[in-house]
VOGUTOR-998177 format. One record per residue (C-alpha): residue number from 1; x, y, z. Coordinates in steps of 0.05 Angstrom, whole numbers. Example, Ala and Ser with C-alpha at 12.3 -4.5 7.8 and 13.67 -1.06 7.14 Angstrom:
(1 (246 -90 156));
(2 (273 -21 143));
This chain:
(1 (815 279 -177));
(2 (787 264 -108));
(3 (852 224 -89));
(4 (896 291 -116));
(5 (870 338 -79));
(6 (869 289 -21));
(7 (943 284 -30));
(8 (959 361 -36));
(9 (921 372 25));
(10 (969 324 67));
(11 (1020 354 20));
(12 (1012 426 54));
(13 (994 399 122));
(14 (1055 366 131));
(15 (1097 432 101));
(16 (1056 476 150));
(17 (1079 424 211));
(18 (1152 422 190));
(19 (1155 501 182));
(20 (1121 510 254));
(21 (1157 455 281));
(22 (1217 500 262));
(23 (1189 563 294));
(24 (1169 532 359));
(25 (1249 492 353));
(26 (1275 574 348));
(27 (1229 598 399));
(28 (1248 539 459));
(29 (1321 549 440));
(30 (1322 618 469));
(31 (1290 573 533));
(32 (1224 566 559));
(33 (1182 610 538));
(34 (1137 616 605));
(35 (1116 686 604));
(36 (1086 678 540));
(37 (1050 614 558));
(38 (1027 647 622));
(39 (1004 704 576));
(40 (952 667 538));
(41 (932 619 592));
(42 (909 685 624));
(43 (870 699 568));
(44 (833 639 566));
(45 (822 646 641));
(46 (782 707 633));
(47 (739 679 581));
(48 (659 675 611));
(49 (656 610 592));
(50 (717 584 618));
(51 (686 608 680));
(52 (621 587 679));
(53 (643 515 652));
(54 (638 452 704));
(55 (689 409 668));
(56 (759 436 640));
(57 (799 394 594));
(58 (865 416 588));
(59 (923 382 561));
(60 (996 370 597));
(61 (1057 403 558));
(62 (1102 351 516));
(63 (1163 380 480));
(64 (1168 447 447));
(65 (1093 462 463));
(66 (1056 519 492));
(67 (1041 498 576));
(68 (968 502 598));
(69 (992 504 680));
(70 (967 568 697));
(71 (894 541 674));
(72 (903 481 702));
(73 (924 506 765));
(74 (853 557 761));
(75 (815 495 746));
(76 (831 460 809));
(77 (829 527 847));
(78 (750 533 828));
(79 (747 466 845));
(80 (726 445 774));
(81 (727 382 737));
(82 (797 380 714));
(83 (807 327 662));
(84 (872 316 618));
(85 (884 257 557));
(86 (911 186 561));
(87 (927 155 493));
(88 (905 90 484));
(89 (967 45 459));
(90 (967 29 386));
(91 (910 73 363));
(92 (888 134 346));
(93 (846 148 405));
(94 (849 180 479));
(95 (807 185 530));
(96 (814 242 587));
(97 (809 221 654));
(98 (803 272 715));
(99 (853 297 764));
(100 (837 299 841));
(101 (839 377 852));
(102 (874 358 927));
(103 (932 312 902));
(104 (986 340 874));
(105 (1002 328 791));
(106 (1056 282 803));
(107 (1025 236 840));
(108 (971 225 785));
(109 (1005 221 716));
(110 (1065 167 688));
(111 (1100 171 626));
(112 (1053 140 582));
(113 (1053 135 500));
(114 (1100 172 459));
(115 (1133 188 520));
(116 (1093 241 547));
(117 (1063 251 618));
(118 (986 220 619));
(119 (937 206 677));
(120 (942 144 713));
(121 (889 95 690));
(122 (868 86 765));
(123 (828 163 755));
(124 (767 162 736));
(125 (749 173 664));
(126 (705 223 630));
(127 (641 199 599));
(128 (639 236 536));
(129 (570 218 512));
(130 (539 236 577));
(131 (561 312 588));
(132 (484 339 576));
(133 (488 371 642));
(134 (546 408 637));
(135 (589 459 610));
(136 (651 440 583));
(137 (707 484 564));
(138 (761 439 522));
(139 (835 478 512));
(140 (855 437 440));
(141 (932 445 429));
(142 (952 444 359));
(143 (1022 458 309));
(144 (975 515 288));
(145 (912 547 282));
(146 (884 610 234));
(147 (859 671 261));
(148 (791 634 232));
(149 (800 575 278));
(150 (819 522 237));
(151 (863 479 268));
(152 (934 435 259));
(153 (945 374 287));
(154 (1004 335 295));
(155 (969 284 247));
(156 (947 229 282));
(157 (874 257 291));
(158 (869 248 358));
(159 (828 306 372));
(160 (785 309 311));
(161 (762 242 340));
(162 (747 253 400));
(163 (707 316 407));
(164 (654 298 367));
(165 (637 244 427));
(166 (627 302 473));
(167 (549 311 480));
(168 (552 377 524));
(169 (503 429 544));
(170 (555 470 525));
(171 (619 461 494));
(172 (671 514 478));
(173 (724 497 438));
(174 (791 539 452));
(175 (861 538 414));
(176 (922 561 451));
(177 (987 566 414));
(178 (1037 615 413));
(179 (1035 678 369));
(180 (1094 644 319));
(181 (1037 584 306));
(182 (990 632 273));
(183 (990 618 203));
(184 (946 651 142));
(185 (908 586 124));
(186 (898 519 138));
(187 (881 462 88));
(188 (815 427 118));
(189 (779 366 106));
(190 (706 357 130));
(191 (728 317 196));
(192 (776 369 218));
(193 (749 409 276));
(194 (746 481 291));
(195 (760 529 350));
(196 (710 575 374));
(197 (774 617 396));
(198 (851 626 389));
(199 (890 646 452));
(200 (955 668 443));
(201 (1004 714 483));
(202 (988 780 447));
(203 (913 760 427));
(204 (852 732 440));
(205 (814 710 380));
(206 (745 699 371));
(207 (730 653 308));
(208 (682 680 255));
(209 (645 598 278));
């Protein structure tokens, strides 16, 4: 029985991906949507504990996904820890290493795994377990989220990994995702994280967490 429902639950994940994979195909066709990704990233911006938070990890836009540059580019104006993900090859794990706020983007990232833009490995790298000083705000992407703030991945659990390293003094989890990647429900299992908010460009949601 366990295995069953195990399978039904990867069953509807990987329906849920496909159909949003679709909507977010539709939506990029029209171009990039920049307004709307501007839109939310605004949101996020004006969130108290994006700006009372001492370290920022964002993430850097690959394919038909949502584009965090207008936080980014907030981070590094407040002078804030700015931190984005490097995969490491072969696994299911990434670290995030931090950006020099006075150099510009390009001079700090490659094309690294699955062809997507990563730090250099020259950066330093963020210390997950040893955050109990600070504030960290993380922006999670994701295929979808609920207005609940359960979250889809892309499937290879990089995130659900890694977050519960971070020992914080305070850590705010926030999804951004455009309004089409709003779905009803999610199936969950108990390692899947959760969002403490949604950001879209017509909404800001704040999780029932």
């Amino acid at each position: 029985m366990e295995n069953d429902f195990c399978l039904n639950v990867i069953e509807e994940k990987n329906a849920l991906r496909k159909k949003n994979r679709l909507a977010l195909k539709n939506l990029f066709s029209f171009g990039a949507p920049t307004e709307n990704s501007l839109a939310a990233n605004e949101r996020i911006i004006n969130l108290k504990s994006f700006s009372e938070s001492h370290i920022v990890l964002a993430f850097l836009q690959a394919g038909n996904e949502i584009s965090c540059s207008k936080i980014i580019e907030e981070a590094r104006k407040q002078n804030k820890i700015l931190a984005v993900p490097r995969i490491r090859p072969g696994t299911s794990l990434m670290d995030f290493f931090v950006l020099k706020n006075d150099v510009p983007l390009h001079a700090q990232t490659e094309i690294g795994s699955y062809n997507i833009l990563e730090p250099l490995t020259t950066l330093k790298k963020i210390e997950p377990e040893n955050l109990s000083e600070k504030n960290v705000f993380a922006v999670i992407p994701g295929l979808g989220f609920t207005k609940n703030g359960e979250r889809l991945g892309k499937g290879k659990g990089f995130y659900d990994r890694y977050i519960p390293t971070i020992i914080a003094k305070k850590l705010t989890l926030c999804g951004l995702c455009f309004d089409c990647q709003i779905v009803q429900s999610i199936p969950t299992d108990s390692h899947d994280i959760k969002v403490d908010f949604v950001a879209t460009e017509s909404a800001l949601l704040r999780t029932s967490i």
